[in-house]
ZADO-1210 file (C-alpha; in nm, 4 decimals, padded with zeros to 6 digits):
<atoms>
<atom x="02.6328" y="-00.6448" z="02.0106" code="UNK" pos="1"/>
<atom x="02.6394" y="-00.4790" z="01.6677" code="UNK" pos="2"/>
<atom x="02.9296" y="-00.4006" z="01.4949" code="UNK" pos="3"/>
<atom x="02.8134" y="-00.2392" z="01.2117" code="UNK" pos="4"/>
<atom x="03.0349" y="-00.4023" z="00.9955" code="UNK" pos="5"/>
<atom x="02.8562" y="-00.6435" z="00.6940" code="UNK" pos="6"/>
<atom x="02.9390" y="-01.0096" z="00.7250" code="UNK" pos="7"/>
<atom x="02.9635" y="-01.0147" z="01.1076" code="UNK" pos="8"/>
<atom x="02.7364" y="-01.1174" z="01.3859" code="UNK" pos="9"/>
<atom x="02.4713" y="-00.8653" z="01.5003" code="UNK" pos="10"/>
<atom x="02.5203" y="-00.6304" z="01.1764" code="UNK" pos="11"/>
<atom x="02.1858" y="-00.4026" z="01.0875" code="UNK" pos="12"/>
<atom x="02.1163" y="-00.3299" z="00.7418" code="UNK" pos="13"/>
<atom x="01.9053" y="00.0037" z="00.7218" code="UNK" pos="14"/>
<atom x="01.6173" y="-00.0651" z="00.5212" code="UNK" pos="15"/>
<atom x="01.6463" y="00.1293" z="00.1634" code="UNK" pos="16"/>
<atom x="01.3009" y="00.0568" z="-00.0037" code="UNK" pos="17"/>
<atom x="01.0668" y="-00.0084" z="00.2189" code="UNK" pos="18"/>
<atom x="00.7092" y="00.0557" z="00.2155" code="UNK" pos="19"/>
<atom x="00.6270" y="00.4533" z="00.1683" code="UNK" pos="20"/>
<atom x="00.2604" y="00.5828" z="00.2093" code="UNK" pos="21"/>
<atom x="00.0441" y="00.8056" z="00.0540" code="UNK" pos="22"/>
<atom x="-00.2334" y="00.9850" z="00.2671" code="UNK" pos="23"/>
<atom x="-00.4815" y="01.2089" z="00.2180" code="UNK" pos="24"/>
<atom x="-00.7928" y="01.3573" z="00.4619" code="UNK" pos="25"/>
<atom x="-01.1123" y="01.4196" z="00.2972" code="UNK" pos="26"/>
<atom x="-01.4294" y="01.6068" z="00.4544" code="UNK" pos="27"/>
<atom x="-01.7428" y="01.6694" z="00.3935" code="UNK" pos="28"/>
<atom x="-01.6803" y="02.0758" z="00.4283" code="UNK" pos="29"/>
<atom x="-01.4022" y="01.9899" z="00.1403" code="UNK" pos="30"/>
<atom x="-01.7197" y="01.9617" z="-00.1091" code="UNK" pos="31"/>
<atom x="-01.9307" y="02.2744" z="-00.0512" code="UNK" pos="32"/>
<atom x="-02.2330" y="02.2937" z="-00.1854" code="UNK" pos="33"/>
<atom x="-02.3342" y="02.0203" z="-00.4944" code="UNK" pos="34"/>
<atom x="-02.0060" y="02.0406" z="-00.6106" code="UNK" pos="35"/>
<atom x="-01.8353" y="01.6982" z="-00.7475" code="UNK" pos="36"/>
<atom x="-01.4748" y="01.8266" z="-00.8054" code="UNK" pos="37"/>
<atom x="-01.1640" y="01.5704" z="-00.7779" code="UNK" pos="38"/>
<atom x="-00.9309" y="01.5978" z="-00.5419" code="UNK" pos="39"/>
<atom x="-00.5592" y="01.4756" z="-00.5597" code="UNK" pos="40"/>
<atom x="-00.4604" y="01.2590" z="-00.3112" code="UNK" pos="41"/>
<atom x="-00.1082" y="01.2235" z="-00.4352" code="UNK" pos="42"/>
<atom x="00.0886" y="01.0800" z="-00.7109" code="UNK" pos="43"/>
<atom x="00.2935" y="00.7433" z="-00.6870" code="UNK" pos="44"/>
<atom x="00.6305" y="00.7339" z="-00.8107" code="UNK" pos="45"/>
<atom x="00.7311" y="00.5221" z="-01.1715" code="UNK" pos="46"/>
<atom x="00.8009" y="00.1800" z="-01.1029" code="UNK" pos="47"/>
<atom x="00.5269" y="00.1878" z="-00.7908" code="UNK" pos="48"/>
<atom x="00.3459" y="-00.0681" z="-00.6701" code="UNK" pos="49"/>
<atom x="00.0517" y="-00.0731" z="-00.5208" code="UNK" pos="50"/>
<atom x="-00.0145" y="-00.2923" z="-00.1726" code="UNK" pos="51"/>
<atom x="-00.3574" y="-00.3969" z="-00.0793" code="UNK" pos="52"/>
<atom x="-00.2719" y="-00.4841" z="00.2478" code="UNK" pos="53"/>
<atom x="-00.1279" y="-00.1353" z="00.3191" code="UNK" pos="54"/>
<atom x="-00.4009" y="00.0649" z="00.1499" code="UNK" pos="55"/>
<atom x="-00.6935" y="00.1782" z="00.3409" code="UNK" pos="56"/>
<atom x="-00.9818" y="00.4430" z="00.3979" code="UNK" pos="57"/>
<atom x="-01.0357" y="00.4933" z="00.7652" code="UNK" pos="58"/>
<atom x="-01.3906" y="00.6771" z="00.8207" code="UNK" pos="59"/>
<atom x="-01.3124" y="00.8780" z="01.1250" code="UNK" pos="60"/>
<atom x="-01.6735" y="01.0772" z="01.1479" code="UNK" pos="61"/>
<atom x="-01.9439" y="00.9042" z="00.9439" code="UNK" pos="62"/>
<atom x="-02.0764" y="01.1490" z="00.6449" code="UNK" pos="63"/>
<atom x="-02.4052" y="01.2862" z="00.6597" code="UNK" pos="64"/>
<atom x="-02.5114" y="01.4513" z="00.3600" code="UNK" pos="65"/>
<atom x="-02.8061" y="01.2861" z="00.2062" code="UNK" pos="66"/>
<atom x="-02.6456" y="01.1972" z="-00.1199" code="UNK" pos="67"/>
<atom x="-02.2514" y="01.2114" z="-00.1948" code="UNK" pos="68"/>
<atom x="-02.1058" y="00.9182" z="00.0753" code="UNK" pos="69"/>
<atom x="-01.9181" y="00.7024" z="-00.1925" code="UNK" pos="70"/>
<atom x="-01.5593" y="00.7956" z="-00.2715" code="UNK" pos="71"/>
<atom x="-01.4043" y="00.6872" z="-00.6016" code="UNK" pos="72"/>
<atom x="-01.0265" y="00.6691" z="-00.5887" code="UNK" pos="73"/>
<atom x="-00.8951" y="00.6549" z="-00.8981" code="UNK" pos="74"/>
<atom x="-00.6197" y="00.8116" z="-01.1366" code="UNK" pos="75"/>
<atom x="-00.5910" y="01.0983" z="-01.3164" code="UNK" pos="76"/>
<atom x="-00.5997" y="01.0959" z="-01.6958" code="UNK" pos="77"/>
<atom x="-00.7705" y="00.7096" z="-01.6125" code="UNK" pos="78"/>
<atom x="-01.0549" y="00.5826" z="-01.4223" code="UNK" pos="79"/>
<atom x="-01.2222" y="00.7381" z="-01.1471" code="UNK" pos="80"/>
<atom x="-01.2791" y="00.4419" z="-00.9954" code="UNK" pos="81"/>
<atom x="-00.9362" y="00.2745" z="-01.0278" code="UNK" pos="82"/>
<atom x="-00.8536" y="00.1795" z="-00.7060" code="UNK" pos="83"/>
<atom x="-01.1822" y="00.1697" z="-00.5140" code="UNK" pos="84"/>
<atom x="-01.5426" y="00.2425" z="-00.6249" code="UNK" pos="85"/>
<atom x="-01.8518" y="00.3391" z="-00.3929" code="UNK" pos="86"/>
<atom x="-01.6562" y="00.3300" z="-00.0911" code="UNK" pos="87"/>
<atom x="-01.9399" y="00.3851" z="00.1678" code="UNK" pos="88"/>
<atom x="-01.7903" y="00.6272" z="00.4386" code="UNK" pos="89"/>
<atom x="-02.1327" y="00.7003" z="00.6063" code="UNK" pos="90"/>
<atom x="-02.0546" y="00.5379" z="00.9281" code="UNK" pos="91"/>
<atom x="-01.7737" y="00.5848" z="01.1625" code="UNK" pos="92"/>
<atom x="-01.4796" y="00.3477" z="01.2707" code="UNK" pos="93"/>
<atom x="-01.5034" y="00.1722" z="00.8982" code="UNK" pos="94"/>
<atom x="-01.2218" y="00.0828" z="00.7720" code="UNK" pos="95"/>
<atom x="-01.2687" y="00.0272" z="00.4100" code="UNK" pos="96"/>
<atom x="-01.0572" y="-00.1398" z="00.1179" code="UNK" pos="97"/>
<atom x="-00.9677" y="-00.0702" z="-00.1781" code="UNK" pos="98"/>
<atom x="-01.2055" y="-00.2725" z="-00.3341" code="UNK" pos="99"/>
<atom x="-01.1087" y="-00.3064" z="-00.7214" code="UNK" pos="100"/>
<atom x="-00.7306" y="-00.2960" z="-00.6803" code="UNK" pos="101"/>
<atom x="-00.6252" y="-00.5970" z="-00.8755" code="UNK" pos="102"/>
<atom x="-00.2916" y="-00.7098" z="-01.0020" code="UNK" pos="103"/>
<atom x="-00.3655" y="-00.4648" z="-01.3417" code="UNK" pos="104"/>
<atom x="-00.4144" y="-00.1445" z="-01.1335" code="UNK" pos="105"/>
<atom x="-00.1035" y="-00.2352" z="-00.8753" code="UNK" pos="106"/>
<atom x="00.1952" y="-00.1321" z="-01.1016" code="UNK" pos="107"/>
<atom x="00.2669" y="00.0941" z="-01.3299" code="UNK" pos="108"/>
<atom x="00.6095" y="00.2143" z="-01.4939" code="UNK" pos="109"/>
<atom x="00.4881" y="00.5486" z="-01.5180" code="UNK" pos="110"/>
<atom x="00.3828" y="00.8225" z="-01.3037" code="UNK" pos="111"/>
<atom x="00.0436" y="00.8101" z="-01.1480" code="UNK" pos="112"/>
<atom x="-00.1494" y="01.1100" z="-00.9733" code="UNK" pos="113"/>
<atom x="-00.4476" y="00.9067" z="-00.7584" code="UNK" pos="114"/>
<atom x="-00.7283" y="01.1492" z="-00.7257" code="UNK" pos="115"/>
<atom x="-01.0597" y="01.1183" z="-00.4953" code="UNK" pos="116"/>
<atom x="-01.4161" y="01.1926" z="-00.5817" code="UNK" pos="117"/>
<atom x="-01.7928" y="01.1025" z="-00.4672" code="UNK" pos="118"/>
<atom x="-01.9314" y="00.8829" z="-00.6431" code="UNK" pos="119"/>
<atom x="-02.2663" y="01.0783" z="-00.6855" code="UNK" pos="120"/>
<atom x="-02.2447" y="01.4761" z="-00.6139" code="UNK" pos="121"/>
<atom x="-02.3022" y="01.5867" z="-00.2587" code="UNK" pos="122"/>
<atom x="-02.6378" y="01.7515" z="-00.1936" code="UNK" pos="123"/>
<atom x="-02.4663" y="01.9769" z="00.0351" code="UNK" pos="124"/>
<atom x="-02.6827" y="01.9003" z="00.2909" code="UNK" pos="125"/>
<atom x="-02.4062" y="01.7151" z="00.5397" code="UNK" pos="126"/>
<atom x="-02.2415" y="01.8680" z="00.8604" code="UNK" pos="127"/>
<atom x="-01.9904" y="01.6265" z="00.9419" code="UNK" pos="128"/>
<atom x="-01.7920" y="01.3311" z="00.7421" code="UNK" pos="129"/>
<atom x="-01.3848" y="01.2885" z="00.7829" code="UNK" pos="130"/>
<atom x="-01.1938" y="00.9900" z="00.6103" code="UNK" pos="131"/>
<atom x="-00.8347" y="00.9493" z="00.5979" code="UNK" pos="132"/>
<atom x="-00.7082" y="00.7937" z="00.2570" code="UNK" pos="133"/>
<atom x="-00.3749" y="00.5407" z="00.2721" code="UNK" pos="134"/>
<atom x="-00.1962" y="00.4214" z="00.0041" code="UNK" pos="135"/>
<atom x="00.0705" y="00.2020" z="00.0669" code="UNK" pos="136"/>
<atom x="00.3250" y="00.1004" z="-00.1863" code="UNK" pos="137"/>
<atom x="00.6875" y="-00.0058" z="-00.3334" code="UNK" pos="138"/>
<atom x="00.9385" y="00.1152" z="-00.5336" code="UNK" pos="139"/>
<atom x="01.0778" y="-00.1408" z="-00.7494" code="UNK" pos="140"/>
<atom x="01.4082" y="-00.1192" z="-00.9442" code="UNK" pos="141"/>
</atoms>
């Protein structure tokens, strides 16, 4: 039975910084046209980091324009490509990681707005294409 009171049996701590999520859903009708513009998926906190294991791209509805199906996630102000590079969301049910996370990209003191692009403009040609960006991460302090 919990008493709620620290020190004695069946006490629950609340959890204060656990994991917290970033998401973000991109499609195709998002990039109209040939257009190539960045979109901001959100911005991580100072003193964030970064979890691979939490961090994902779920393709719900393959893309189908003829050119344009590799997403860049990156940073603002950085690379493009920080997090993930060529992410191939042409077919559906992929889930996708980031690929070029690495213990450089994971933390950063500072501020950091992660932003989404293709990695070669759309042709404009698609009708469908819906991926759901995740990024997991900590606090630390």
């Amino acid at each position: 039975m919990a008493t709620n009171t620290a020190g004695s049996a069946g006490y629950r701590a609340q959890a204060t910084n656990g994991p917290s999520w970033i998401r973000y859903k991109v499609q195709y009708s998002d990039w109209t046209g040939t257009n190539n513009d960045r979109r901001t998926v959100g911005i991580l906190p100072p003193k964030s980091m970064v979890i691979g294991s939490l961090s994902h791209v779920c393709v719900r509805a393959g893309f189908t324009d003829t050119t344009g199906d590799d997403l860049d996630i990156g940073i603002l102000g950085g690379d493009d490509d920080w997090f993930g590079s060529g992410l191939d969301v042409n077919t559906s049910g992929t889930l996708l990681t980031l690929d070029d996370l690495t213990d450089t990209e994971r933390y950063s003191a500072s501020e950091r707005t992660v932003t989404v692009n293709f990695t070669t403009a759309p042709t404009g040609d698609g009708t469908a294409g819906e991926a759901w960006i995740q990024v997991g991460y900590f606090v630390l302090e």
